[in-house]
N, C-alpha and C positions, 0 to 999 in steps of 0.2 A: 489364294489367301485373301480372306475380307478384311480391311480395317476399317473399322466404324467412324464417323467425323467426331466421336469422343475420347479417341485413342492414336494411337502412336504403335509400330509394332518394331520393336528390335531385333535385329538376326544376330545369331551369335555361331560363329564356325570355328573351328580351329581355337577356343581359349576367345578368340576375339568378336569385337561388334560391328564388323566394316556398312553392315547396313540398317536403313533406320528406313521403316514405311509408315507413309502418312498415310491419312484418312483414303482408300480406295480400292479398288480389285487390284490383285497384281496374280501371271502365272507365273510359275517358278520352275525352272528348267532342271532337270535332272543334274544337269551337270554343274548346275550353281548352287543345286541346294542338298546334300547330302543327308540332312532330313527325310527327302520323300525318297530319295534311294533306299536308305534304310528301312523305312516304313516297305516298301515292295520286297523288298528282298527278304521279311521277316516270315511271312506267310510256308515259304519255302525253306526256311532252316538255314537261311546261308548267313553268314559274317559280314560284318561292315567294318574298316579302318575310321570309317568316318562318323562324326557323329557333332549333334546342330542343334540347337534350343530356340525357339521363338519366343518372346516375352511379350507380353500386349499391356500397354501401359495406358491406365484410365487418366485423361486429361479433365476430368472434370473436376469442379471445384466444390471441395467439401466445406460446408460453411457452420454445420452444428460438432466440430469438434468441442467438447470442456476441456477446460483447467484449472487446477486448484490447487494451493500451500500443500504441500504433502503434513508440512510440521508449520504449525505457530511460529512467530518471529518476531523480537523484539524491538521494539523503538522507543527512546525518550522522547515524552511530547516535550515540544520546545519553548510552547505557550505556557504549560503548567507544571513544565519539571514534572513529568510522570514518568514511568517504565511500560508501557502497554504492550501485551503481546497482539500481535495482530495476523488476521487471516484475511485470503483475498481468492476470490474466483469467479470465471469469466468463462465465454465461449470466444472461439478462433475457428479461423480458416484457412484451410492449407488446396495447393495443387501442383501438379508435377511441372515444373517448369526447362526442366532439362533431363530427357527420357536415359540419354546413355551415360549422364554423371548418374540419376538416380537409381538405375540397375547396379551400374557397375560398383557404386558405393554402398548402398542399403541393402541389396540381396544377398549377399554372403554374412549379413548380420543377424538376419531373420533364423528363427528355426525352420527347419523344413528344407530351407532353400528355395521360397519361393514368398511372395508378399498377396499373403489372402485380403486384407483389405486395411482400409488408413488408419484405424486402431492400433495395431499391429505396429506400424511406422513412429507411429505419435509417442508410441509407448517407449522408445525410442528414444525420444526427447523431455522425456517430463521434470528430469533433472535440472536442463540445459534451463528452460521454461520458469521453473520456479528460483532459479540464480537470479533472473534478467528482471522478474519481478520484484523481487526483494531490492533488487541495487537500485532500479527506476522509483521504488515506492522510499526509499529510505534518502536517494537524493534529493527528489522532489522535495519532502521536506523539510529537508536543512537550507537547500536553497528558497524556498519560498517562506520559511519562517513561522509555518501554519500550524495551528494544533490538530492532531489526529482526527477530531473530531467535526472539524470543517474542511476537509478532503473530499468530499462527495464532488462538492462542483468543479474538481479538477479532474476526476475520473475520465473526460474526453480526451487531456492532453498527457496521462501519466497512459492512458492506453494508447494513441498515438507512436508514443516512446518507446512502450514495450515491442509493439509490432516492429517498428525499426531497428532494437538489438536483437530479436528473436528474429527476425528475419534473414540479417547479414548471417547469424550460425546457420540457420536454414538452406539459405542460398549453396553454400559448400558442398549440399548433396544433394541439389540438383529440388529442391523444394521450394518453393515462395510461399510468405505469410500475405496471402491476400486482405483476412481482416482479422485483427486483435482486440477481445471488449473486455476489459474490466469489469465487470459488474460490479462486485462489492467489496469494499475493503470494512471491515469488522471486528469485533472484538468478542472475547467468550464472555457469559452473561455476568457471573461475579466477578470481574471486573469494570464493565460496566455499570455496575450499581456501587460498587467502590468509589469510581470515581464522578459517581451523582452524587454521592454523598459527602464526599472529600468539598464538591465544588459547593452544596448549598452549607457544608458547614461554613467554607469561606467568606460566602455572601451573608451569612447569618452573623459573621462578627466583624466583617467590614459597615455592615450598618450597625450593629451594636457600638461599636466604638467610635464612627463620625458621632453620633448619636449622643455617645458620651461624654464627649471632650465638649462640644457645643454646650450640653447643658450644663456640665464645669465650669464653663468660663462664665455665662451667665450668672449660675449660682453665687462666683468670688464677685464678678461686677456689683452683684446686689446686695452681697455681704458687706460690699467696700461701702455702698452709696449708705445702706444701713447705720454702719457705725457709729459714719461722719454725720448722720444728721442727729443719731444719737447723742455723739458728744458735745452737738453745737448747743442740744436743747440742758445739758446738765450743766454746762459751762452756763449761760445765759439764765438759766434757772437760780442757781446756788450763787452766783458772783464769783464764784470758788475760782482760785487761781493755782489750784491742785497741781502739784509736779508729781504727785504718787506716776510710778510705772510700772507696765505690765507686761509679759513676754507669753509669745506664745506658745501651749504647751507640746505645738507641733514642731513647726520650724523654727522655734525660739525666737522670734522678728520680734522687738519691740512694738509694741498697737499703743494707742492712747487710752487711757486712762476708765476706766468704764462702757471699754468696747464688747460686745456683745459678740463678734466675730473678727479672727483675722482678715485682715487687707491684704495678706500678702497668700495665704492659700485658703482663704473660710472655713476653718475649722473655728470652731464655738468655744468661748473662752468664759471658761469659768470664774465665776463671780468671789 
């Protein structure tokens, strides 16, 4: 029997896995391996008690596995009070890191009875995968405090993260997550323009309204300065020592005498 240096090969006898072969030539003696008895004795018609599976397990490391949100998933952004449904997908990389937990675990789960290739395995997992992403991508943000929309430049530590939950579940059947990418986390396109619209309406009456109140107070400033020089030039004019009063017909304030605008909100005061 050959094992290749990219493999591992399991003997399985009796129900059990008592041997594991690394990388190399090995003979195997009639009377240890019930396998090749078998195999001789078929030629000939005869019966065996016994009976022996070899499993050859590829130790090399697959690195273009995908993954991706099966379903959209919500998050409030925290920065704008939003709801966004969000989607996220990446590539990963798996390899067999423990040959007889992974037979003994994963092969009776497969159809067939036997593991054609890492597709196969992953598929396996894709539930596990999109838990671990969702909970990594929804903590992240409450503890960081970010809006959805500036999470790009964490994508190195929320992938980090994932690799490390998804890995420890991995580990259990004899799997290591060697590399975990986040690519992208995103949103479907009408709500993305929702919420560019949502944000330029904002900016469009945050300056509308600094904008307005500045020119408010201005306007009264100039109303007040107006009045008073108004009424210094009618006073000084006339000799008049006029007590006539006037109220305004906004905010009822008493104004002096021949004021042309309220002092107290600049509303124009009728003659």
């Amino acid at each position: 029997m050959v094992v290749t240096q990219s493999q591992e090969a399991l003997f399985f006898e009796g129900g059990e896995a008592p041997h594991l072969f690394l990388a190399g030539t090995y003979t195997l003696p009639k009377s240890n391996a019930p396998l090749f008895k078998s195999l001789m004795k078929i030629p000939f018609g005869r019966r065996t008690l016994f009976a022996a599976e070899v499993y050859f397990i590829n130790k090399t490391s697959h690195l273009d596995m995908k993954w991706g949100t099966s379903v959209p998933f919500q998050i409030m952004d925290p920065k704008y009070n939003m709801m966004l449904t969000v989607r996220a997908f990446g590539q990963y990389g798996i390899t067999v890191s423990n040959s007889r937990v992974f037979v003994t675990s994963i092969i009776g789960a497969v159809s067939g009875g036997h593991v054609s290739d890492y597709n196969t395995v992953t598929s396996l997992f894709t539930g596990l995968i999109n838990v671990k992403v969702k909970e990594v991508i929804s903590k992240c943000i409450i503890r960081k405090g970010i809006s959805l929309l500036d999470i790009h430049h964490l994508l190195g530590e929320i992938s980090d993260e994932c690799r490390f939950e998804i890995n420890a579940a991995f580990s259990r059947y004899g799997i290591e997550v060697v590399t975990f990418y986040v690519e992208s986390i995103n949103f479907p396109d009408d709500e993305v323009q929702l919420f560019k619209d949502a944000l330029s309406k904002k900016r469009v009456l945050a300056t509308l309204g600094e904008d307005y109140y500045r020119q408010r107070s201005l306007d009264i400033l100039e109303n007040r300065a107006s009045s008073r020089f108004s009424f210094g030039q009618e006073t000084l004019g006339s000799g008049s020592t006029s007590k006539e009063r006037s109220f305004c017909p906004t905010c009822n304030v008493e104004v002096p005498a021949h004021s042309k605008f309220c002092g107290q909100c600049g509303s124009p005061i009728e003659m």
